[in-house]
N, C-alpha and C positions, 0 to 999 in steps of 0.2 A: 235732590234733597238738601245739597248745600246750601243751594241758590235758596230755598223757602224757609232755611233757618235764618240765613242771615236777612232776608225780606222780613221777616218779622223780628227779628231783633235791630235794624234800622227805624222799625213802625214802634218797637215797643220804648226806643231810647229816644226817636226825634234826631235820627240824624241823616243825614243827606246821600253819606257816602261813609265807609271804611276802607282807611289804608294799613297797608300790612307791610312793613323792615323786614322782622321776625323769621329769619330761616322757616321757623317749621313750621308757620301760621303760611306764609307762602307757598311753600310743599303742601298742604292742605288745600287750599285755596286752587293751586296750578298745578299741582304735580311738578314744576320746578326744582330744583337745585340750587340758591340762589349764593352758598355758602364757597369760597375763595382761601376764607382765612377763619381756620375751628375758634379761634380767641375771640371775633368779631361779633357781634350782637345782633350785629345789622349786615343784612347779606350783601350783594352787589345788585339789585332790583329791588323795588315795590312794588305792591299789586295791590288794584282801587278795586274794589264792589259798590257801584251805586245803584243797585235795582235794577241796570239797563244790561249790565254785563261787567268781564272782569277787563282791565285793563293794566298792563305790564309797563314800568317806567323804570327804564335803566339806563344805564351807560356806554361803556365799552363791551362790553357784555352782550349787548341788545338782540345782535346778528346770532350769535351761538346760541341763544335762548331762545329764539322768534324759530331755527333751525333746525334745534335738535330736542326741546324739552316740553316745548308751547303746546296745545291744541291748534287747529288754526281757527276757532271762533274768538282766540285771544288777542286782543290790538294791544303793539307794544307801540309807545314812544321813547322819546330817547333824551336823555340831557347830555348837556361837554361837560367831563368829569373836569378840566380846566377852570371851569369858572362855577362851579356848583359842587357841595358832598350830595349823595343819595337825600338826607334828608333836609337839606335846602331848598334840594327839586321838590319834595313832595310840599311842604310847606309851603314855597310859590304855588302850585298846582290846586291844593287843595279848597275846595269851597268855602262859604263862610260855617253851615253845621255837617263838619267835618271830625273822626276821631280816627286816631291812630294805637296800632297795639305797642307806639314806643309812647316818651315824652317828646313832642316837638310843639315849638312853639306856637297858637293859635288853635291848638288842636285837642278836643278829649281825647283823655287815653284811658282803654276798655283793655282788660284782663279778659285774651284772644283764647285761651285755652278750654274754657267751658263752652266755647263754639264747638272744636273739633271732636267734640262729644255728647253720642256715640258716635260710632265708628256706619259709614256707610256701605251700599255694598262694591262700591269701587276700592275703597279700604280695606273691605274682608279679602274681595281678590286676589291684590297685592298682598296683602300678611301671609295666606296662607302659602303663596309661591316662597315668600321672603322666610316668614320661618322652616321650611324645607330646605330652604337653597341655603342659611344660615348654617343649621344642623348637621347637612349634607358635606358642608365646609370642614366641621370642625370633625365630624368624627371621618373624613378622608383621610385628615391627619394623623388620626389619635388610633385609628388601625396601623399602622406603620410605627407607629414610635416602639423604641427600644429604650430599658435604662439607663445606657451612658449617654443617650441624645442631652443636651442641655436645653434647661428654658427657653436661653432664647431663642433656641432652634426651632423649638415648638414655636413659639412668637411668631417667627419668622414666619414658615410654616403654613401657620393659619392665616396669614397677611395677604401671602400669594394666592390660598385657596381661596379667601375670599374676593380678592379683586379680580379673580378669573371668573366668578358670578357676579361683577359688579357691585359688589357690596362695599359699603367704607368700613373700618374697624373702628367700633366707637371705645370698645373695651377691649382688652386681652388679660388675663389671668391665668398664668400657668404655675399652678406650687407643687414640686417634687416631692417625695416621702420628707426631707427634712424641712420646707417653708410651708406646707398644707397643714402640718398640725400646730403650726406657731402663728400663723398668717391666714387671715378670712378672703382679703384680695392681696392674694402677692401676684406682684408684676416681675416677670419674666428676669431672671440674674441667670449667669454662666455656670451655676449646679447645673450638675447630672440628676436628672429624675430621680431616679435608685428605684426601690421596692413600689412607687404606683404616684400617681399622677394626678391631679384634678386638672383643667381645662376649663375657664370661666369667658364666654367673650359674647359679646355684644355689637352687634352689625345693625347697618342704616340702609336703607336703600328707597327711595320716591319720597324720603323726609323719616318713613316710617323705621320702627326698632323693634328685632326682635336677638331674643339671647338662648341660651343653652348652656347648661354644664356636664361634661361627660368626663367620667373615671376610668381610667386605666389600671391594672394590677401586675406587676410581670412576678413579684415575690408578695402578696398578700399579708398585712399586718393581719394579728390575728382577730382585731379589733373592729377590721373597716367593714366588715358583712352586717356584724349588729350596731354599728351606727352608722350607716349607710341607709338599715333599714330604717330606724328611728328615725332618718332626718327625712325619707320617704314618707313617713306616718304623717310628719308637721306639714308636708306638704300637702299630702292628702286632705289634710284637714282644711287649708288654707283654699284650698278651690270647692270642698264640698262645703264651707262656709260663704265662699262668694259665690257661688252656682244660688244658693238659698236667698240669698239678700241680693239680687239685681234690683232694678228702678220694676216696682207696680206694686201690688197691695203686700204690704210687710218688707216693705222694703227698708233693708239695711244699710248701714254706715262700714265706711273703712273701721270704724273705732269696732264694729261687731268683730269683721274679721280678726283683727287684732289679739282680742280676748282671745278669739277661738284658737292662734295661734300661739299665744303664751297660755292656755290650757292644754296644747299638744305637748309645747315642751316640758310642763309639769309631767303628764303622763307617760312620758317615754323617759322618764329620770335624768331629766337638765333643765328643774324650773326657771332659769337665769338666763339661760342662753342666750333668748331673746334681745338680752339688752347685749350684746356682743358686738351688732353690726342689724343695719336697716334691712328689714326682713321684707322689703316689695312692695308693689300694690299696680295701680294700671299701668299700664306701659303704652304708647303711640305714637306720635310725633314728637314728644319730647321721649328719653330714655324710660322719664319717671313721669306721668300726667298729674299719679297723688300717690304719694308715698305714705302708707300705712302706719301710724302710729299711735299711742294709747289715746284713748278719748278723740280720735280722728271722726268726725262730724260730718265729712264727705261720703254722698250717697251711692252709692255703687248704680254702674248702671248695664246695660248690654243691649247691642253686641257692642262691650268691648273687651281690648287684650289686657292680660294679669300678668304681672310675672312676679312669682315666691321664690324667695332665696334663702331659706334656710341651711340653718350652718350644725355641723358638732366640730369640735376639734379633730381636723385632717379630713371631715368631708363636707361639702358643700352640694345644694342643689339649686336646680335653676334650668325651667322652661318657659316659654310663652304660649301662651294658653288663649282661645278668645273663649269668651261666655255670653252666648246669646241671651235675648230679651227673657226667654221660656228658662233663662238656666241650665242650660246644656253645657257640658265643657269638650271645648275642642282642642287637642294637644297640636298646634300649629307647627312647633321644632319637634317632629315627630315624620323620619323618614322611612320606619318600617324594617330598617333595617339593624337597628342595634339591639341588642338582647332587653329584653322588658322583664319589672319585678311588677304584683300587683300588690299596691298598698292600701290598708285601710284608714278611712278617717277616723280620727279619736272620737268620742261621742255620736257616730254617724252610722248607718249601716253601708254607705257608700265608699266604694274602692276605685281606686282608680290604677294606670298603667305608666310608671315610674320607669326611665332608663336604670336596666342595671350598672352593677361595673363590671366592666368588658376585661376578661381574662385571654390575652393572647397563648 
C-alpha cells in the first residue's frame, strides 16, 4: 500500500524519484531508526523510492542498519562521512526530477507527512502492540508508587520501564498533588507526590508514538472524582466527534472536532479551559501529525491514531486511540488491567471506557 501511494504521487507530481533525511518519513518508509542525535533534523541515512524499490544511503551507520533494522529487499549504499554530510551524498546521487522532504540543493521539496496517511496495516500492528507495551510501562510504575516517592523517581521509573520494552521516552510528565493543579505539563522536580499523582508520558518505538495518562490517589482531594469525570466527558466527546467525521461522505475537519471539544468544556462548567493548553488531534510518526485547533481545515481520516488531552485544574487526560475508515474507536494504551469509568459524549448518545483513578 505504501509502494502504490507513493507510485502515484511520483505519476501525480512528475518526478522521478523521492528522497527521505526526515527521521520519521524514514521510519515510515523502512521501519528504520535513523535518529543518533533527538536535536538533528536529519537523521544518519536516506532512503530513495523511485518505483523500482526503496534504497538506504548512509554512512557509518550502514552495517548496523543493513543488520539489524533493514528488510533484506532493502539495498543500502554507503558514503565516507570524511569527505561528504548525508545531504551532500543525496544531492550527488540524486537525478535530474528528483525531490526531497528537506531543502537541498537541485531538488523539490514535498511536505512527506500527508504520505504517511493513513495509517497501513503494518502501522496498525505496530500501534496496537506499541500502545500496550507504552500503557503496560507506565501503569507498572504508577502501581507501586507511594507519596513520599519523588517526581523524579517516577521519571526515572518510567525510563527504565520503558527501555526494558524498547521504547524511547519522547515525553515524561509527572505533577504531584502540589504542580498537577498549577502546572498542565510539569516535568519531573525533587517534590514528594503527597495526596495523588498525574503520569503524562509519551513513547516512540519503529518511528511511531503513542501516550497515556494515568492517576494515582493515596489521600484523595475531594475534588479530583468530579473533575476527573468532567475531563472524561471532553474526551468522550472528542473521539465520539472524530469517530463521526473520518475521510467518506460527511466527512469532517479537525476545526469539527474542535468545536465539539470547546462545546464539552462549556457543558461540564469550564467554558475556557480549552484555551489553557493544546487539546491533541492525530498522532503517528510525528508526536503530533495535526494538531487541532479552532477553524483547523484538516480532514480527518482513518485508520488513523488520535490522541485528546484534555485538562481541569490537577487532572489531565490522555490515550491513543486508532479510528478506523467505518469509525470505530479503538483504545490502543488500553491493557485491561487498570480500573475503567465509563463516560459520556456531550451531545452524543455514545460512551466510551476512560481509565479511572487508581486508589491503592
Amino acid at each position: 500500500m505504501i509502494q502504490t501511494r507513493l507510485d502515484a504521487f511520483l505519476d501525480e507530481q512528475g518526478y522521478d524519484e523521492l528522497w527521505f533525511l526526515a527521521p520519521a518519513n524514514v521510519a515510515w518508509l523502512t521501519g528504520a531508526d535513523t535518529r543518533i542525535d533527538a536535536s538533528d533534523a536529519v537523521g544518519v541515512a536516506a532512503a530513495r523510492y523511485d518505483g523500482d524499490g526503496v534504497t538506504v544511503l548512509a554512512g557509518p551507520d550502514a552495517d548496523r542498519l543493513q543488520t539489524e533494522e533493514l528488510d533484506d529487499d532493502v539495498a543500502v549504499e554507503t558514503f565516507a562521512w570524511y569527505e561528504s554530510s548525508l545531504e551532500a551524498a543525496v544531492v550527488t546521487r540524486a537525478g535530474e526530477d528528483a525531490a526531497a522532504d528537506v531543502a537541498l540543493d537541485g531538488l523539490a521539496t514535498v511536505d512527506a507527512y500527508a504520505l504517511r496517511q493513513p495509517l497501513v496495516d503494518g502501522d496498525i500492528e505496530r500501534y496496537d502492540q506499541l500502545g500496550q507495551d507504552v500503557a503496560s510501562a507506565v501503569e507498572a510504575v504508577c502501581r507501586e508508587l507511594q507519596s513520599g516517592d519523588s517526581e523524579h523517581e517516577v521519571g526515572s521509573a518510567v525510563r527504565i520501564a520503558l527501555a526494558a520494552r524498547d521504547i524511547e521516552p519522547v515525553s515524561i510528565f509527572v505533577g504531584g498533588s502540589e504542580r498537577a493543579q498549577r502546572f498542565v505539563r510539569p516535568t519531573p522536580t525533587a517534590l514528594e507526590l503527597g495526596d495523588y499523582v498525574v503520569v503524562s508520558v509519551t513513547g516512540r518505538r519503529d518511528g511511531l508514538h503513542a501516550g497515556c495518562t494515568r492517576t494515582v490517589a493515596f489521600d484523595a482531594p475531594e475534588w479530583l472524582e468530579a473533575r476527573h469525570e468532567a475531563a472524561a466527558r471532553v474526551e468522550a466527546t472528542a473521539y465520539a466527534a472524530t469517530a463521526s467525521r473520518v475521510t467518506g461522505e460527511g466527512a469532517g475537519t479537525m476545526g469539527d472536532v474542535f468545536a465539539a471539544i470547546q462545546s464539552a468544556y462549556d457543558a461540564v462548567g469550564w467554558p475556557d479551559r480549552w484555551q489553557a493548553h493544546p487539546q491533541g488531534g492525530a498522532t503517528g510518526y510525528s508526536r503530533r501529525e495535526w494538531l487541532a485547533t479552532p477553524g483547523t481545515d484538516t480532514l480527518l481520516q482513518g485508520p488513523m491514531a488520535y490522541a485528546w488531552t484534555p485538562s481541569l485544574p490537577g487532572v489531565r487526560r490522555e490515550d491513543t486511540t486508532l479510528v478506523t475508515a467505518d469509525g470505530m474507536v479503538d483504545r490502543l494504551t488500553d491493557t485491561g488491567g487498570w480500573p475503567i469509568q465509563r463516560a459520556s459524549a456531550v451531545g452524543s448518545d455514545e460512551t466510551y471506557s476512560i481509565p479511572a483513578v487508581l486508589s491503592p
